[in-house]
N, CA, C and O of each residue as an XYZ file, in Angstrom:
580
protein
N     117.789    100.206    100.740
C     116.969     99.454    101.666
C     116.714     98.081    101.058
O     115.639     97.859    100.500
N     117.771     97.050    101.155
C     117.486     95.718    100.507
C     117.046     94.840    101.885
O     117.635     94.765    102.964
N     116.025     94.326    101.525
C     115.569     93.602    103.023
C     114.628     92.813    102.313
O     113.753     93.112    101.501
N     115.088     91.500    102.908
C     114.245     90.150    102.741
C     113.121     89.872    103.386
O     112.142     89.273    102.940
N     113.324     90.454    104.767
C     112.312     90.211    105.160
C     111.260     91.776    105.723
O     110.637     91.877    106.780
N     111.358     92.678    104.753
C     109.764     93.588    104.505
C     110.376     94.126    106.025
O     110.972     93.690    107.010
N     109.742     95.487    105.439
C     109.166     96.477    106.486
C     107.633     96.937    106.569
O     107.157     97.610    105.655
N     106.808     96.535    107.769
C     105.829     96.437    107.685
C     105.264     98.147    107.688
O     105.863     99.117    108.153
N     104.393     98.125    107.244
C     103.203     99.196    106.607
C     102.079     99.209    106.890
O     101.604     98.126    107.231
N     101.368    100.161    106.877
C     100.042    100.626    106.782
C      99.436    101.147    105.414
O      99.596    102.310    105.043
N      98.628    100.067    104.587
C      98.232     99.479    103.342
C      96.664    100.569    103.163
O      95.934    100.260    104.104
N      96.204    101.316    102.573
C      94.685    101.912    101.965
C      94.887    101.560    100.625
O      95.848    101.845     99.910
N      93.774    100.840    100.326
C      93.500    100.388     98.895
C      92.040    100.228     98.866
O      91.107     99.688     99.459
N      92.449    101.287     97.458
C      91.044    101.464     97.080
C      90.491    100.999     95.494
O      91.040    101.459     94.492
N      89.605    100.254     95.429
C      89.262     99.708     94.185
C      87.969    100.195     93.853
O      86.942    100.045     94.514
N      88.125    100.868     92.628
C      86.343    101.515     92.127
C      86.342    100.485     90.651
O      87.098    100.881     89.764
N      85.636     99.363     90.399
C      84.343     98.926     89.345
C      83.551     99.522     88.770
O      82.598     99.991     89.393
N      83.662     99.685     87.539
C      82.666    100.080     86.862
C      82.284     98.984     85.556
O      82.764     99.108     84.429
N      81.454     98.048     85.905
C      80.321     97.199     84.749
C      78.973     97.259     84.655
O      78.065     97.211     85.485
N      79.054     97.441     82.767
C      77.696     97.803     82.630
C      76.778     98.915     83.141
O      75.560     98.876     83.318
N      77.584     99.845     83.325
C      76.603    101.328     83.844
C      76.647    100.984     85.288
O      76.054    101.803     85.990
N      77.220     99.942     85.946
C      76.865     99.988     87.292
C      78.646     99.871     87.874
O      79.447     99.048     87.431
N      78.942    100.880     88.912
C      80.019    100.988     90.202
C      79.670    100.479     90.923
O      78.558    100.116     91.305
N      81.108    100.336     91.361
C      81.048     99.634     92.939
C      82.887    100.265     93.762
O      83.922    100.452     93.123
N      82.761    100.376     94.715
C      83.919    100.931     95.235
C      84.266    100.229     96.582
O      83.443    100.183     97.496
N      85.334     99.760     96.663
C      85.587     98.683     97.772
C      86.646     99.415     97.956
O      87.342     99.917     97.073
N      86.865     99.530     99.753
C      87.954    100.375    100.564
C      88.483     99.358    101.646
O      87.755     98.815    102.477
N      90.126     99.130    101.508
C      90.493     98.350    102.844
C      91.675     99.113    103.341
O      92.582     99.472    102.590
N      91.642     99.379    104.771
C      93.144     99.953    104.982
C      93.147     98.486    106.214
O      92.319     98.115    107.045
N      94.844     97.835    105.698
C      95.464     96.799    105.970
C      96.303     97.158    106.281
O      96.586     98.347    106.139
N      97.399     95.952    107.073
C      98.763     95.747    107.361
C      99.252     95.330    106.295
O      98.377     94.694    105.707
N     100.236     95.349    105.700
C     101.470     94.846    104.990
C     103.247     94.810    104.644
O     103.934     94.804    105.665
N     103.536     94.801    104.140
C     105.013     94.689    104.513
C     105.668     95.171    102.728
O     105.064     94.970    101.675
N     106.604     95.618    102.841
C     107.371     96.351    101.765
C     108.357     95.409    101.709
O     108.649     94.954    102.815
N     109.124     94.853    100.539
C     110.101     94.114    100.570
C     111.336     94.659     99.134
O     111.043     94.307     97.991
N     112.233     95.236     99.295
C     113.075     95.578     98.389
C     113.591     94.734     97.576
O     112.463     94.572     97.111
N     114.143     94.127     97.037
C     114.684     92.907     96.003
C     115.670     93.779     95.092
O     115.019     94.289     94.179
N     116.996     94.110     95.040
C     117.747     94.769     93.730
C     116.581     95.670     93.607
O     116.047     96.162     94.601
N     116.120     95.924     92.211
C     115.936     97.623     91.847
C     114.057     97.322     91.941
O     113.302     98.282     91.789
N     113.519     95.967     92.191
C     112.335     95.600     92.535
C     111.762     95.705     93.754
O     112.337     95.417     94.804
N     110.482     96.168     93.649
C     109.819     96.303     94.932
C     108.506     95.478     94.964
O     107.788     95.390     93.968
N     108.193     94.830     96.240
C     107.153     94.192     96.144
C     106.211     94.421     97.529
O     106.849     94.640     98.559
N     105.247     94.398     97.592
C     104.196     95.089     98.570
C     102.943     93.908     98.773
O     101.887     93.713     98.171
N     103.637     93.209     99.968
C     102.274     92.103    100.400
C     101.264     92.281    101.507
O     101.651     92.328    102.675
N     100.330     92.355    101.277
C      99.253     92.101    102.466
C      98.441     91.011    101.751
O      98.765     90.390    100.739
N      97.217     90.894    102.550
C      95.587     89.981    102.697
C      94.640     90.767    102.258
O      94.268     91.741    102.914
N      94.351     90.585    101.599
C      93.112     91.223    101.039
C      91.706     90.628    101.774
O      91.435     89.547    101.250
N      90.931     90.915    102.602
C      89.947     90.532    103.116
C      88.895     90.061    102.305
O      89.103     90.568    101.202
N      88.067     89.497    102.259
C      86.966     89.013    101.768
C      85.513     89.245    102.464
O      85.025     88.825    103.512
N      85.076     90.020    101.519
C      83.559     90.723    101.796
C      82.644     89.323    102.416
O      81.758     89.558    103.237
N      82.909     87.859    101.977
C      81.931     86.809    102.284
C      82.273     86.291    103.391
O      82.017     85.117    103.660
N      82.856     87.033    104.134
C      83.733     86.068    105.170
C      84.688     84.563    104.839
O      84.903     83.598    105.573
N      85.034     84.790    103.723
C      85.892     83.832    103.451
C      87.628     84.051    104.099
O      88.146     85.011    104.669
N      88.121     82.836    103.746
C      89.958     83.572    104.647
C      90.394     84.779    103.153
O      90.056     84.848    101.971
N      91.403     85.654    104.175
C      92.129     86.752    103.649
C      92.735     86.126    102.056
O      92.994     84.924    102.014
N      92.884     86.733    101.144
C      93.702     86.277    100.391
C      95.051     86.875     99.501
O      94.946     87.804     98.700
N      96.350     86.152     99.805
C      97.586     87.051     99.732
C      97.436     87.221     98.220
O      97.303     86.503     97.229
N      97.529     88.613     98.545
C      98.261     89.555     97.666
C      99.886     89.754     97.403
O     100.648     89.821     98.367
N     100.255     89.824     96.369
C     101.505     90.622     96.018
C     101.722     91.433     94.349
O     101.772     91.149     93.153
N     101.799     92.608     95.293
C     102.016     93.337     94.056
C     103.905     94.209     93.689
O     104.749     94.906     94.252
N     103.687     93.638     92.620
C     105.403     93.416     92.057
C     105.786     95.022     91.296
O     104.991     95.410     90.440
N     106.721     95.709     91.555
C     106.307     97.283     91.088
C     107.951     96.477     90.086
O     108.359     95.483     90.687
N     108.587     96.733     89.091
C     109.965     96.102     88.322
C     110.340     97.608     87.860
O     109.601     98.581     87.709
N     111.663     97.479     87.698
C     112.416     98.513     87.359
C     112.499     99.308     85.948
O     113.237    100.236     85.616
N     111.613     98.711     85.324
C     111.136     99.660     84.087
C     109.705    100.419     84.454
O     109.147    101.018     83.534
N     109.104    100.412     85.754
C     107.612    100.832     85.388
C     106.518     99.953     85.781
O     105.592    100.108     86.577
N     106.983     98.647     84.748
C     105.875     97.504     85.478
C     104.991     97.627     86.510
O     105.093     98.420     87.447
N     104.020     96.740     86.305
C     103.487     96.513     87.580
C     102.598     95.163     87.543
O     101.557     95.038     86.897
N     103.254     94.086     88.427
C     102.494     93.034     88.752
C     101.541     92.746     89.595
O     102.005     92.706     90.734
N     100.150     92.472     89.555
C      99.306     91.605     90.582
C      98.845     90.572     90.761
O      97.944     90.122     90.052
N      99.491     89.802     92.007
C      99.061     88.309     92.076
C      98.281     88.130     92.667
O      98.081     89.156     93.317
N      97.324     87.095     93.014
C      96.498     86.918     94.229
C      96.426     85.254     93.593
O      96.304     84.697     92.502
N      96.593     84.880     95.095
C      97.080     83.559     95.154
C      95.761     82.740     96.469
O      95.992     82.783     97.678
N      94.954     82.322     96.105
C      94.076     81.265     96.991
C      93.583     80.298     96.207
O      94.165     79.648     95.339
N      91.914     80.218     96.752
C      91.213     79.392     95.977
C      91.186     79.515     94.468
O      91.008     78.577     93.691
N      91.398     80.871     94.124
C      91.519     81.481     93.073
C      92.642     82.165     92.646
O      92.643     83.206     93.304
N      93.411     82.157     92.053
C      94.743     82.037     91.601
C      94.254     83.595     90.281
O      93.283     83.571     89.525
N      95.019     84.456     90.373
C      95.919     85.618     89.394
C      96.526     86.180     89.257
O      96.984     86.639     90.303
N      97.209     86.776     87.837
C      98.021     87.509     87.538
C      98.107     88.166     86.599
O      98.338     87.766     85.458
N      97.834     89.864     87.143
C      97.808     90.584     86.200
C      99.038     91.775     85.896
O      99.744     92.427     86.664
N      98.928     91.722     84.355
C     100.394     92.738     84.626
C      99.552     93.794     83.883
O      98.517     93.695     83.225
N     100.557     95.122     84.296
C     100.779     96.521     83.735
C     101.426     97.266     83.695
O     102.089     97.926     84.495
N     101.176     97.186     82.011
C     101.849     98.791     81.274
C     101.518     99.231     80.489
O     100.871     98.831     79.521
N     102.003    100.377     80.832
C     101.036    101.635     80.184
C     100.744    101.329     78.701
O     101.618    100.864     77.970
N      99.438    101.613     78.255
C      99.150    101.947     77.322
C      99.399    100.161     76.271
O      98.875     99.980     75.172
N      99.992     99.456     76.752
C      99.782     97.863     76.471
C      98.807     96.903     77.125
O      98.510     97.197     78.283
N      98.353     96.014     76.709
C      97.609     94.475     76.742
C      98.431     93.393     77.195
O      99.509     93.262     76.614
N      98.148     92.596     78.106
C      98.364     91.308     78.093
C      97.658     90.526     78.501
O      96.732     90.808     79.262
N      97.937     89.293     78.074
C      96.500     87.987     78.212
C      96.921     87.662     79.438
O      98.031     88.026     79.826
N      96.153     86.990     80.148
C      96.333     86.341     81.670
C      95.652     85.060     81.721
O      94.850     84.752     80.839
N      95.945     84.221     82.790
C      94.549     83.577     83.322
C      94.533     83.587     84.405
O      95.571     83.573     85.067
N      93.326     83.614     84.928
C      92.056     83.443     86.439
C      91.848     82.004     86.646
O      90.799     81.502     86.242
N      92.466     81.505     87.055
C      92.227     79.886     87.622
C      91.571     80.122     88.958
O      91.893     80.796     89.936
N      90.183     79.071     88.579
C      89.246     78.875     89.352
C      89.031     77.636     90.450
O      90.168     77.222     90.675
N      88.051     76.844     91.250
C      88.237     75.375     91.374
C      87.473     74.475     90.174
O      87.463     73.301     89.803
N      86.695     76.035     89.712
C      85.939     75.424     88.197
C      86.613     75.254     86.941
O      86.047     74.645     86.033
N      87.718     75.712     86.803
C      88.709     75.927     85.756
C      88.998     77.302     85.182
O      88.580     78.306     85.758
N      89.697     77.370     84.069
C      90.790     78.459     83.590
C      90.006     79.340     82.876
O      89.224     78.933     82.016
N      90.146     80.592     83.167
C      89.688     81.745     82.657
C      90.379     82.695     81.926
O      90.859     83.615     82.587
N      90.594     82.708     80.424
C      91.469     83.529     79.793
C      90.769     84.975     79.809
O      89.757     85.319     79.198
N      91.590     85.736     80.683
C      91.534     87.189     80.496
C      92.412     87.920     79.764
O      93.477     87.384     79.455
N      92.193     89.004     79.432
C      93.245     89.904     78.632
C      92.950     91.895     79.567
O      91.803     92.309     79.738
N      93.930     92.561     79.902
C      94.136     93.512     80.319
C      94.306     94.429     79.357
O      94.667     94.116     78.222
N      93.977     96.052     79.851
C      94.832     96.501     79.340
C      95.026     97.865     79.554
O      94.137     98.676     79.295
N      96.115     98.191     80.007
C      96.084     99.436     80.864
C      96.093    100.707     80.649
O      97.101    101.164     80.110
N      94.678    101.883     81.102
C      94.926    103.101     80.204
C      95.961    104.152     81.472
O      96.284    105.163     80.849
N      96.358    104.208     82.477
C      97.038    104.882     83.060
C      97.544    104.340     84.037
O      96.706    103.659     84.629
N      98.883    104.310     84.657
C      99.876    104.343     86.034
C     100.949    104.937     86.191
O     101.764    105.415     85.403
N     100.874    104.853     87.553
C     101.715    105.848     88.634
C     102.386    105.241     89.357
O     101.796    104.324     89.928
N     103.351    105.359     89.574
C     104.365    105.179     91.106
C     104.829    105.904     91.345
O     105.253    106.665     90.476
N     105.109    106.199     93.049
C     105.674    106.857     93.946
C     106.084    106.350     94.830
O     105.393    105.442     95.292
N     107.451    106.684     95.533
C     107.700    106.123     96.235
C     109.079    107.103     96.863
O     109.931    107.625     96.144
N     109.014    107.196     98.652
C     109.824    107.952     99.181
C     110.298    106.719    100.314
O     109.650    105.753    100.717
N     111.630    107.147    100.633
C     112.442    106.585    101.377
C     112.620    106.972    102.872
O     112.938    106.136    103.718
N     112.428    108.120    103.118
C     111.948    108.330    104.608
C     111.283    109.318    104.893
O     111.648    110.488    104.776
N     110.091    108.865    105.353
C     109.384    107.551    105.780
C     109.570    106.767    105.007
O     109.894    107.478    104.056
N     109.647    105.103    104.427
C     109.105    104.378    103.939
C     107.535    104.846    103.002
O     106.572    104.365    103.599
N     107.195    105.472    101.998
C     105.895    105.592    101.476
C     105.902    105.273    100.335
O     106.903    104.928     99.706
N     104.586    105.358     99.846
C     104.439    105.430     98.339
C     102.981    105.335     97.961
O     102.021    105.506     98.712
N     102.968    105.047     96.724
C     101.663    105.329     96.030
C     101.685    104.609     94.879
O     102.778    104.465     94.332
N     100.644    104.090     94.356
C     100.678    103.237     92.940
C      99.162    102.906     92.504
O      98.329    102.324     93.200
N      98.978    103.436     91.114
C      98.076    103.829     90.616
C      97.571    103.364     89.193
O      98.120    103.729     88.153
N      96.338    102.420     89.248
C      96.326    101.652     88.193
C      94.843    101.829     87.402
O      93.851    101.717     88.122
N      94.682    102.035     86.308
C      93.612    102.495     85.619
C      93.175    101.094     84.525
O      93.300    101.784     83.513
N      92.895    100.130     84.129
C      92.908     99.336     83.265
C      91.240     98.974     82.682
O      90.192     99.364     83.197
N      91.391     98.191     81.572
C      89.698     97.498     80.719
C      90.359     95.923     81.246
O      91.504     95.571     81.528
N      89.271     95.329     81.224
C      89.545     93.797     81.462
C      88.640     93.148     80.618
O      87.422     93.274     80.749
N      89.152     92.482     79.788
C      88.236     92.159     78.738
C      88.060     90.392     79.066
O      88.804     90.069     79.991
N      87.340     89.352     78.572
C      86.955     88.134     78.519
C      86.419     87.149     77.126
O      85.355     86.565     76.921
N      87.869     87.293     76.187
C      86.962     86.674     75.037
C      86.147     87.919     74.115
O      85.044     88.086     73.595
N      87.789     88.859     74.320
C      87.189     90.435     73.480
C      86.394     90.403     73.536
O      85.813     90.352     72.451
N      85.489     90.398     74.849
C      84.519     91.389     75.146
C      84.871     91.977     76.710
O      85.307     91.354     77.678
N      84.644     92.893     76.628
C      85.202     94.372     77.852
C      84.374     94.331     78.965
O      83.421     95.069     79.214
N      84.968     93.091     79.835
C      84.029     92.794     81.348
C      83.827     94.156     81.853
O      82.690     94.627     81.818
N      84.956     94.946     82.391
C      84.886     96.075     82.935
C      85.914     97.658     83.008
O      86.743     97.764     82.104
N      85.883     98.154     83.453
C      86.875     99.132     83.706
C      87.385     99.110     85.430
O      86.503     99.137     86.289
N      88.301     99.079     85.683
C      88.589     99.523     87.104
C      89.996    100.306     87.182
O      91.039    100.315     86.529
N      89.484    100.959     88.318
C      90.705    102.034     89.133
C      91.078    101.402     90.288
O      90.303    101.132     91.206
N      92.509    101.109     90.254
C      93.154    100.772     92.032
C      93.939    101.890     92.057
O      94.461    102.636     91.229
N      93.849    101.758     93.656
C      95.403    102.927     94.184
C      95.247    102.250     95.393
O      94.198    101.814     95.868
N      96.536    102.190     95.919
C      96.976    101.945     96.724
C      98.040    102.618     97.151
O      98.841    103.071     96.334
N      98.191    102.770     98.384
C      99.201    104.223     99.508
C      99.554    103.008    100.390
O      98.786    102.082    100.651
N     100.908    103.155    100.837
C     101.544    102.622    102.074
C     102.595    102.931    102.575
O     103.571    103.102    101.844
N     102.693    103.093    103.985
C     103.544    104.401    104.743
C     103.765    103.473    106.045
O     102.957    102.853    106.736
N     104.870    103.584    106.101
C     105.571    102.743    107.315
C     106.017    103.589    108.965
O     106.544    102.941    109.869
């Protein structure tokens, strides 16, 4: 299934926060689109914004070892990668300026079936700021065409 231009989907993503003794769990089921690339897969929707601000694109990059990329591209610009059981530094560009983060991921998953179109991808990571450990969060995200 090599296709440039995505097969659209039905996106549930779920993000649970945990800083400082305090959760938070944010749920969106979206539209998005699946796009094959060679042995890469990439999965775009909008991520809505709780302030009523505009949507902001997402793309998350799944690579043929495991990987897993997340971009989010607006006012606020990131990119975070993961793998298992490794760290990497990032930055969070703001309109206030650059934010060196560092990741680092304690568990993921992929799944993914071909007909239907589905899958699953599952991300456990610490996000630290200047070695110190902003937070912990869990994503998963499911999308089925």
């Amino acid at each position: 299934m090599e296709s440039k231009r995505g097969i659209p989907v039905s996106i549930h993503l779920k993000t649970e926060v945990r800083q400082e003794n305090e959760a938070e769990e944010f749920l969106f089921d979206i539209s998005g689109q699946v796009i094959r690339m060679g042995n890469t897969l990439y999965i775009r929707y909008k991520e809505e914004q709780e302030d009523g601000m505009s949507p902001v694109p997402v793309t998350m990059k799944i690579f043929p070892d495991g990987a897993v990329q997340l971009t989010r591209s607006g006012e606020t610009h990131s990119r975070l990668k993961f793998i298992y059981g490794k760290s990497f530094e990032t930055t969070y560009k703001t309109p206030y300026g650059t934010i060196f983060l560092t990741t680092y991921t304690k568990d993921l998953h992929f799944t993914l079936n071909d007909h239907p179109m589905s899958g699953k991808v599952t991300v456990a990571y610490d996000l630290f700021m200047a070695e110190q450990k902003v937070g912990s969060y869990d994503l998963l995200l499911e999308f089925s065409a």
